[in-house]
N, C-alpha and C positions, 0 to 999 in steps of 0.2 A: 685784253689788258696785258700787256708785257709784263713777264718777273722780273724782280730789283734781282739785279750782281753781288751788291753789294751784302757781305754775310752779316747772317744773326748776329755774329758776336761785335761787328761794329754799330750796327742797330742799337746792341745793347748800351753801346758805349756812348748814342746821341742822345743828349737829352731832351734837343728841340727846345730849346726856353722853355722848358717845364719845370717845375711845378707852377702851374697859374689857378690862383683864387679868386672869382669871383661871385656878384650875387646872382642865381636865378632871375628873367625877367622877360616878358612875353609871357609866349605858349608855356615853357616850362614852369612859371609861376605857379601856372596855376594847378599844374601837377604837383610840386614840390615848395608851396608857400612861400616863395623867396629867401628860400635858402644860401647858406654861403656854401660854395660849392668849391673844390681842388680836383683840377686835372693833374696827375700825380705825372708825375717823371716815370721812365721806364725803370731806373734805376732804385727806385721806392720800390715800384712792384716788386721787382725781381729779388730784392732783400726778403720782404717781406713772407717772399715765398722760400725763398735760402733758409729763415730762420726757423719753419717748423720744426719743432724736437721729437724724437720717434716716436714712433708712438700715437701721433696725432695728424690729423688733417685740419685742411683749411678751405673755407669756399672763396670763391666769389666774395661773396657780399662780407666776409670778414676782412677781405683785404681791405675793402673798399670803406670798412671803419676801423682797423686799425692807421690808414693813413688820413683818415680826418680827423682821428682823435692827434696825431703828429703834427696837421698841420693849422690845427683848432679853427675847423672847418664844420660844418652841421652832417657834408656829405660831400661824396668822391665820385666822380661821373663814372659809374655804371658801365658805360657805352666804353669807356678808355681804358679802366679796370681790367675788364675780358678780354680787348684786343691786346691790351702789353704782356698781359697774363701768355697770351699765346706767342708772344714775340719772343719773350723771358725763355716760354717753351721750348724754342724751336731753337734760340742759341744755345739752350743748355746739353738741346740730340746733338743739335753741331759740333759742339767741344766733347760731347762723347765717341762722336766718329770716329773725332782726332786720338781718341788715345787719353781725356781729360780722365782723371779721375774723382773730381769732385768735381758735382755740377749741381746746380737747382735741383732736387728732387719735385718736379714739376710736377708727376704722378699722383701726388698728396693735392694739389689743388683740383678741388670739383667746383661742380657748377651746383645750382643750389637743386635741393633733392638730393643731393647725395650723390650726381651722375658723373661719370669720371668725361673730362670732355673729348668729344670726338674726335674734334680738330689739333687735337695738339699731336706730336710725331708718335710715327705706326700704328696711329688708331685705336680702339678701344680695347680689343683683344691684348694689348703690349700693355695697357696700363692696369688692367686687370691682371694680369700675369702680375705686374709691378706692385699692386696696391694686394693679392696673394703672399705675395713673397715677404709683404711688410707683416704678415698677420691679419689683414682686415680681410671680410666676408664680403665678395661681390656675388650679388644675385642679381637675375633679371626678373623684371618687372613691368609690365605692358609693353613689350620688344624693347625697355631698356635695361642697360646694366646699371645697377647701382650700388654701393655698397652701405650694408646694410649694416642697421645702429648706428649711423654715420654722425649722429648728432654727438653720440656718448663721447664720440674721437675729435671734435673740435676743438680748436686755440679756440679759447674765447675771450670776451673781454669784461673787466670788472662796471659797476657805473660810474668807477674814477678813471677808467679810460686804460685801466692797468689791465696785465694778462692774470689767468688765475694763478699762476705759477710764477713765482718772484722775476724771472729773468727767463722765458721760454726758448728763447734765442742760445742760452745756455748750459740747455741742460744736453743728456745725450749726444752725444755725435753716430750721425750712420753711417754706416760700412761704406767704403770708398767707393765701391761700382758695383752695380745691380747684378746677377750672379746667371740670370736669367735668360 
């Protein structure tokens, strides 16, 4: 399969007619009760992952219900979540090649468990180093690395759909560029 040419950072900029809601139906029904479901834009993601406040991480599956609770949706595909999550990723190494100095702190999104993902840029040893350098504890744990008490460090969300923290998106700001 050929690589696209075309960079991260204009990937970021497509939305593809995203965001689309619709109902579960078929096979997936029967997984997910006929749910209403939001394929999210790249540009949700990648917010969503901009706004963690220090201090704190994010999974997977919190993005994937902070933007259903946005787009008053039951659930956010899973499957679209994780790959923009790595697209978001891989523009935000891009614009730090360049010399960016504010970029997605991608590093703070793990995958659930607590595991820092593999796939996103220079692999796990770099985001270890990154998610050290933030204060959190990564240990490994049956050949993975994880970081540990990773729950305590969660955005999380109220049952009104709110964060625990008035405005999380504005609290702290982090150092412009990782030091590391």
């Amino acid at each position: 399969m050929p690589k696209s040419k075309l960079p991260w950072r204009e990937k970021l900029l497509d939305d593809k007619d995203l965001p689309k809601v619709s109902v579960t139906e078929g096979k997936p029904s029967k997984r997910w009760d006929n749910r209403t479901c939001v394929i999210p834009a790249l540009r949700e993601v990648n917010e969503t992952m901009k706004s963690v406040p220090i201090g704190r991480l994010i999974t997977t599956k919190e993005i994937q219900s902070v933007i259903a609770l946005k787009r008053k949706t039951t659930m956010a595909c899973p499957l679209n979540c994780g790959i923009l999550a790595w697209i978001a990723a891989n523009a935000a190494h891009e614009k730090e090649t360049k010399g960016t100095m504010r970029i997605t702190p991608y590093w703070l999104t793990l995958k659930l468990g607590g595991v820092p993902n593999p796939k996103f840029p220079d692999g796990v040893l770099v985001l270890k180093a990154r998610l050290e350098a933030e204060g959190f504890r990564v240990i490994t744990k049956l050949k993975k690395w994880l970081v540990a008490d990773y729950e305590s460090y969660l955005v999380s969300l109220t049952s009104k759909g709110r964060t625990n923290s008035a405005d999380w998106a504005s609290q702290k700001v982090r150092p412009a560029k990782f030091a590391g």
